[in-house]
C-alpha angles and dihedrals in degrees: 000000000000117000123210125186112213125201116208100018102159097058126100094268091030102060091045091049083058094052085055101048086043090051089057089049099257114154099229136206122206138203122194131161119193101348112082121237118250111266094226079066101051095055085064111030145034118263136183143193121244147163104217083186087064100093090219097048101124097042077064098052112099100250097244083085087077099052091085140125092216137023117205116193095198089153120126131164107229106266117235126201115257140143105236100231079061095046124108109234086230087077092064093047086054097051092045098051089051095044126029101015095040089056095050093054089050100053080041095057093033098041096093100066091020075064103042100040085042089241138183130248120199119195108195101214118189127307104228111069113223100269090051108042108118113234113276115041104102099134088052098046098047088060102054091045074055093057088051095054090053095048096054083048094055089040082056092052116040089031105136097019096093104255107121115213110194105178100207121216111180121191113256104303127201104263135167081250088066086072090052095067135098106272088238082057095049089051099046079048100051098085101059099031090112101142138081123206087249091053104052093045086062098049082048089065113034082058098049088047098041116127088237127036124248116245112300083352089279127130100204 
C-alpha cells in the first residue's frame, strides 16, 4: 500500500483530497494546526498536530511522516482583506512560513524516499486565477506565486529521475473564506465560484495520477 502525507488535511480541500487518496486505497497521513480533523478521517488515517509557522517544524514531525509515495502541501493561512500600502509586513512573513517554506521543508525532510519510490509531489497554488483574484489578497497570493516558483525548481532538478510534480490551480472554489470577503468581493466572485472542495479535489487527483502529464505538469 502507497502512503501520502497531506498538509493541511483538515481544510476544506484537504480533507477532501484525503477522501480521494483513501478511496484508491492510499494510507494517508495528515497534518492540521488549529482546525480539528473530521471525525469521519480520523476513524481511517493518522493525523497529527503542527504549527507550519514554527521555522523547525519538520525537524519535530516522527519520521514516519517522510516515508511516504506523495507528498500533498494543502496547507494555506486564511487569507484576510487588506490593501497592501495598510498591511502590516508580518502578513507576508506568515504567508510565506505556511506556504512556500513549509513546502520546501517538507520536500527536504520527505526527498529520500520521494527519490527512491519515484513519487509524486502536489503543490496546491491559489484558487483564484489572476483574472479572477478579488483586491486585497497580496500576502496570500504571493505565496502561492511562491509555491509556483518552487514547484518548476523541483520539476528542474529531479526531472528525469522518476518523481512527478504536478503544481494545481483550481478555478475559485466555494469555501467557507468566501464568507470571509467583502460582500462587493463575494459578488464580483459569484460568477466564477464553480467548484466545490470535493470537486476539485478530485480534479487535483485525476490530474496528479493520470498515464501522461498535462502540459508543463500544471493544472491551471
Amino acid at each position: 500500500m502507497k502512503t501520502a502525507l497531506v498538509s493541511g488535511a483538515a481544510g476544506a480541500l484537504g480533507t477532501e483530497i484525503c477522501r480521494g487518496l483513501l478511496a484508491r486505497g492510499w494510507s494517508v497521513l495528515g497534518l492540521h494546526h488549529a482546525t480539528p480533523p473530521p471525525r469521519d478521517l480520523t476513524e481511517k488515517m493518522r493525523f497529527h498536530q503542527a504549527d507550519l509557522g514554527d521555522e523547525n517544524f519538520a525537524e519535530q514531525l516522527p519520521e514516519e511522516f517522510f516515508a511516504v509515495d506523495a507528498l500533498f502541501h494543502c496547507a494555506s493561512p486564511r487569507p484576510d482583506v487588506a490593501i497592501t500600502h495598510k498591511r502590516d509586513l508580518g502578513d507576508f512573513d506568515r504567508h510565506w512560513r505556511i506556504g512556500a517554506r513549509a513546502a520546501a521543508a517538507l520536500y527536504r525532510k520527505a526527498a529520500p524516499q520521494l527519490l527512491r519510490r519515484r513519487g509524486l509531489v502536489v503543490l496546491v497554488l491559489t484558487s483564484y486565477t489572476l483574472e479572477e483574484a478579488p483586491k486585497g489578497l497580496a500576502p496570500y497570493l504571493v505565496q502561492k506565486h511562491a509555491l509556483l516558483g518552487l514547484g518548476l525548481a523541483l520539476r528542474q532538478e529531479i526531472q528525469g529521475r522518476g518523481v512527478r510534480v504536478v503544481c494545481a490551480s483550481p478555478r475559485a472554489m466555494d469555501t467557507p473564506f468566501l464568507g470571509d470577503l467583502p460582500a462587493a468581493a463575494r459578488a464580483a466572485l459569484a460568477a466564477s465560484v464553480t467548484l466545490t472542495a470535493a470537486r476539485a479535489a478530485e480534479a487535483i487527483l485525476a490530474t496528479a495520477f493520470a498515464t501522461a502529464d498535462p502540459p508543463d505538469n500544471l493544472l491551471i
